[in-house]
C-alpha positions, 0 to 999 in steps of 0.5 A, spaced: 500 500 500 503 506 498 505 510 504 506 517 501 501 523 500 500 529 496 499 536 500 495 541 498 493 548 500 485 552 501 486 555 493 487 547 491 480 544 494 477 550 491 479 549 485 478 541 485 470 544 488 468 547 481 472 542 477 467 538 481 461 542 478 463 542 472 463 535 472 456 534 475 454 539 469 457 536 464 455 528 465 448 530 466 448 533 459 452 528 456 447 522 459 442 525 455 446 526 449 447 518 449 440 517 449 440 520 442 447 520 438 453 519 443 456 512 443 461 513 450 463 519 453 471 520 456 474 523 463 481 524 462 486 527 467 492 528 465 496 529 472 492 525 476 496 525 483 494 520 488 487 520 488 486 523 495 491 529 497 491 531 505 490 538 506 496 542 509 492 545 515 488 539 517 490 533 518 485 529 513 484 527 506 481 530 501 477 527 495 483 529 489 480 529 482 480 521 480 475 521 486 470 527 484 470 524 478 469 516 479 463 518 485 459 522 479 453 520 477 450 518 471 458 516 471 463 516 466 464 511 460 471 511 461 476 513 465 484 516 464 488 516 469 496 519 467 501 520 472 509 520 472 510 518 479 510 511 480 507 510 488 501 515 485 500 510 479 500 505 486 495 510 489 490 510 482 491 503 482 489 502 490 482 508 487 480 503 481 479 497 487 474 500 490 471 502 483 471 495 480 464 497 475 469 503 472 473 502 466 479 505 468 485 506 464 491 508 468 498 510 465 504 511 467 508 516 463 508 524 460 501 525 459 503 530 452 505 523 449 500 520 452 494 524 450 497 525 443 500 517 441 494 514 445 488 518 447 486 522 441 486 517 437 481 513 441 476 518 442 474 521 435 469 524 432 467 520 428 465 514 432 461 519 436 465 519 442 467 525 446 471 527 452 473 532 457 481 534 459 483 536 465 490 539 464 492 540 472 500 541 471 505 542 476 509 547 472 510 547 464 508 540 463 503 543 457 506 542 451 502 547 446 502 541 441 498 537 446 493 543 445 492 544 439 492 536 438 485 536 442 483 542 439 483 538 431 480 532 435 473 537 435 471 532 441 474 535 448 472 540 453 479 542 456 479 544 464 486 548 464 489 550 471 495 555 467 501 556 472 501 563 472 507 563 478 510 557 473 510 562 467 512 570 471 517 567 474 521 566 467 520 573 466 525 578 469 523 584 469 529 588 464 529 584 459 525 580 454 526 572 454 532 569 451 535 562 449 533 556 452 527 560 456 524 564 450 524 555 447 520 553 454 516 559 453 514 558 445 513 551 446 508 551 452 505 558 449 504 556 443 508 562 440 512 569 444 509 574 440 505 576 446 511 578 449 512 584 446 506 587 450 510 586 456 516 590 455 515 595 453 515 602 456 507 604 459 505 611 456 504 613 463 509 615 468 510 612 475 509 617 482 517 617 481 517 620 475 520 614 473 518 610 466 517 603 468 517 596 464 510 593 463 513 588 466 514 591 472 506 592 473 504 586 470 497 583 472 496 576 473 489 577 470 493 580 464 498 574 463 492 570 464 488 573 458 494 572 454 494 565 455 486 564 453 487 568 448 492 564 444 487 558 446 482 562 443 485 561 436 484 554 437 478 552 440 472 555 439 469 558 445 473 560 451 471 561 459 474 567 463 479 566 467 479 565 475 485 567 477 486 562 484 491 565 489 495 562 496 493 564 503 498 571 501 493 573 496 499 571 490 497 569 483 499 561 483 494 559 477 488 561 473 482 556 471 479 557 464 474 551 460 476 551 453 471 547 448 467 548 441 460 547 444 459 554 447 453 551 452 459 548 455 463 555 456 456 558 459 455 553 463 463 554 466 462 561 466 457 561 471 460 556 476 466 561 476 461 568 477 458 564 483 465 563 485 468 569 484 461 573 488 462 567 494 470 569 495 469 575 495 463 575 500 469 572 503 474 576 504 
């Protein structure tokens, strides 16, 4: 039995929260859906962890992705669980026994290659599958080619938590990205062109007199559209961003739904403004 756990703070919970109602929604739709064209409907993770993380504050489990996704009703047709870590794909496999009546397809290895080599291939347009991506990275994992690859399928909703601290750390405040890092950057953006809006000198000066880089005064929220806005050259309908912050306030990730059903980025905008109205009411 594996003994090792994931940690995770408050912003991980809530964002395993609205992936769970939009898990909700999205079932009961494609449930319907089956009765009338739809032959099998997907749920892929493509880093799916332990199954159950503990909480850092707490000492108790929390239900991880895996877990939200197996206990929904009406249930999935497949499951894909992707993980590098050898004692997590132990920790899935301890998850699939308890859920011996799910087709649970769990894989061991780097979830770009996966998702493309394997995945993909398998639900298709044309033989009316579909299915939806969580793409949960713990870093830069993402490789634009794995997107843009979901994006031809035309059959996958994709749930992106975008590493936004991942992403601002690679951008020093002098001066543009070069060599090794402008690659990492081109490779998970898709493209650098977007850089160009961000060191440049703003039109108006700071309370010193001083004409700062845009860099220096970067939002998350406008690193975040960035990244939506290049998904939205692939996908046809694109959510908002959410900006998830830590206990300090910091910007870590921003959530976003990307699909080519714009139901379903209705629908996840929804679930994002009622939280965005909850947490603020919280603060």
């Amino acid at each position: 039995m594996s003994k090792k756990v994931n940690l995770i703070g408050r912003w991980s919970e809530e964002k395993l929260g609205l992936l769970e109602e939009y898990l909700r929604a999205y079932v009961t739709i494609m449930n319907k859906q089956k009765q009338r064209w739809l032959r099998a409907y997907h749920y892929i993770d493509a880093f799916a962890g332990s199954g159950r993380p503990k909480a850092k504050d707490e000492e108790r489990y929390v239900a991880g992705s895996p877990l939200r996704a197996l206990r929904c009703e009406p249930h999935f047709d497949v499951y894909w669980f992707i993980e590098l870590s050898p004692w997590r794909i132990e920790s899935l496999q301890e998850l699939q026994a308890q859920f011996p009546d799910r087709e649970v397809r769990i894989r061991q290895g780097d979830c770009n290659t996966i998702l493309r080599q394997e995945v993909i291939s398998q639900v298709t347009y044309a033989s009316r599958q579909r299915g939806l991506v969580f793409l949960d990275p713990y870093g830069l994992q993402v490789e634009w080619a794995t997107v843009r690859a979901l994006a031809r399928a035309k059959t996958f909703d994709i749930f992106v938590n975008f590493p936004l601290m991942a992403v601002t750390r690679l951008l020093k405040r002098d001066e543009p990205p070069k060599g090794k890092v402008k690659d990492r950057l081109n490779k998970v953006m898709g493209n650098i062109e977007w850089v160009g809006r961000i060191y440049r000198p703003p039109e108006q000066l700071s309370l010193f007199g001083e004409r700062l880089m845009v860099r220096d005064v970067m939002r998350a929220e406008w690193l975040a559209r960035i990244y939506a806005d290049q998904i939205g050259t692939l996908f046809s309908f694109v959510s908002k961003p959410v900006i998830m912050v830590n206990s300090k306030n910091v910007p870590l990730y921003a959530l976003f739904l990307a699909s080519h059903n714009k139901t379903a980025v209705k629908i996840m905008n929804y679930i994002f403004e009622k939280y965005e109205r909850l947490r603020e009411v919280g603060r």
